[in-house]
Residue, then its C-alpha position, 0 to 999 in steps of 0.5 A: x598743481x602748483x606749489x603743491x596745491x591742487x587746482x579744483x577751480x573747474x572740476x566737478x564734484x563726483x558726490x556732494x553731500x550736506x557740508x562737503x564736496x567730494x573729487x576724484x583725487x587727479x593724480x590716484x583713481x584711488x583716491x578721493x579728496x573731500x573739501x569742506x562747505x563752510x557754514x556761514x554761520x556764526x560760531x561766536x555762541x557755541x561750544x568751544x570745540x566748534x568755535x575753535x574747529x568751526x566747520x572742520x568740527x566734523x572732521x574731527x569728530x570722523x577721525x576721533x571714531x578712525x583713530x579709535x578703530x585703529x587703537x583698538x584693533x590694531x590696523x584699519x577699520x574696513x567699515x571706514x574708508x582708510x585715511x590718508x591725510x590732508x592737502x591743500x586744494x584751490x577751494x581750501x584744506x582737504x582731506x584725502x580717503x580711499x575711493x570705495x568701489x562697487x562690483x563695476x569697480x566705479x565709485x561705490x553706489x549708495x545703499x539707498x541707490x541699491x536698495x531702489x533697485x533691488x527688483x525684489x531681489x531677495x537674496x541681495x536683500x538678505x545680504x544687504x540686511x545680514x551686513x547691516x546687523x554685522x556692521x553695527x555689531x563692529x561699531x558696537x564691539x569698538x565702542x564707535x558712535x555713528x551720528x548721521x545714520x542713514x541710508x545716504x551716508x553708507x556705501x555698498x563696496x564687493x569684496x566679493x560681497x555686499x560689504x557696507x561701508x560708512x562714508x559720512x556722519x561718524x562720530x558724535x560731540x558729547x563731552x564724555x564719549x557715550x561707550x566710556x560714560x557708561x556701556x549700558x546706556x552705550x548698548x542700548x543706544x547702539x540698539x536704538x540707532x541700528x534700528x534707525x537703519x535698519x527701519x528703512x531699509x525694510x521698507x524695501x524688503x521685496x515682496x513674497x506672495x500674493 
């Protein structure tokens, strides 16, 4: 580190997602720092909110869903990783999050990852489905809006037990967030999109019988 800016230069990425990179935080096992992928598209013709953010748009979109969690309950929102700021890196801003671990205490696998091998375990199914359904019921009872939904974006941390956990894709870029334009229209989106999680995830579900 030097200046307070950490080096990423010649270090790996442990995850790489879509528009951003994730490295192990070197000075915390606990920690993780995510570092923006900038589009090289021109942000000349859109919104204004994302010709002002440009790429870091989505971040702002994840910590508006973060800062809602909190204001309305009053402390963290375990369904999120805890925030804990930003820092200068050699690959530019960076955010630091809390590293969600999995039962070997490595990095947290993907829900998609567990669920290819289940081996027909029913009742890891049957956790996994039952936290599914508990997970949108918190997004739903903070008003929170989940974009991205899929079985990539979500993390399956023990705590003792499958307890899923939301690493990517929070938040949507409406003018008016859904939940205060209208808690009708908000249910039965909510509803739509927990089954866009919930489809896949069936298509897993181990095989009884002949």
């Amino acid at each position: 580190m030097q200046n307070g800016i950490i080096d990423l230069g010649d270090v790996q990425p442990i995850a790489k997602g879509k528009q951003q990179l994730v490295f192990q935080h070197p000075n915390d096992e606990n920690r993780l720092i995510k570092v923006r992928q900038h589009s090289k598209k021109s942000h000349r013709f859109r919104r204004p909110a994302s010709r002002r953010l440009r790429s870091f748009r989505l971040w702002h979109l994840e910590l508006t869903e973060y800062l809602t969690a909190i204001a309305q309950q009053g402390h963290h929102f375990d369904r999120m990783p805890q925030n804990f700021g930003f820092m200068d890196t050699s690959l530019g801003p960076a955010i630091v999050v809390e590293k969600i671990a999995g039962q070997d205490g490595r990095l947290a696998p993907t829900l998609s990852s567990v669920l290819e091998t289940l081996n027909d375990d029913q009742v890891m199914f049957d956790m996994l489905l039952r936290d599914a359904h508990s997970l949108f019921g918190d997004l739903f009872k903070l008003g929170l809006e989940w974009k991205d939904i899929g079985l990539q974006n979500v993390v399956v941390a023990s705590r003792p037990e499958p307890h899923l956990v939301i690493i990517d894709g929070m938040g949507k870029s409406p003018l008016i967030p859904l939940p205060l334009l209208s808690k009708w229209v908000y249910a039965r989106v909510h509803t739509q999109d927990e089954r866009k999680l919930i489809a896949p995830m069936m298509r897993f579900a181990p095989q009884t019988g002949a």
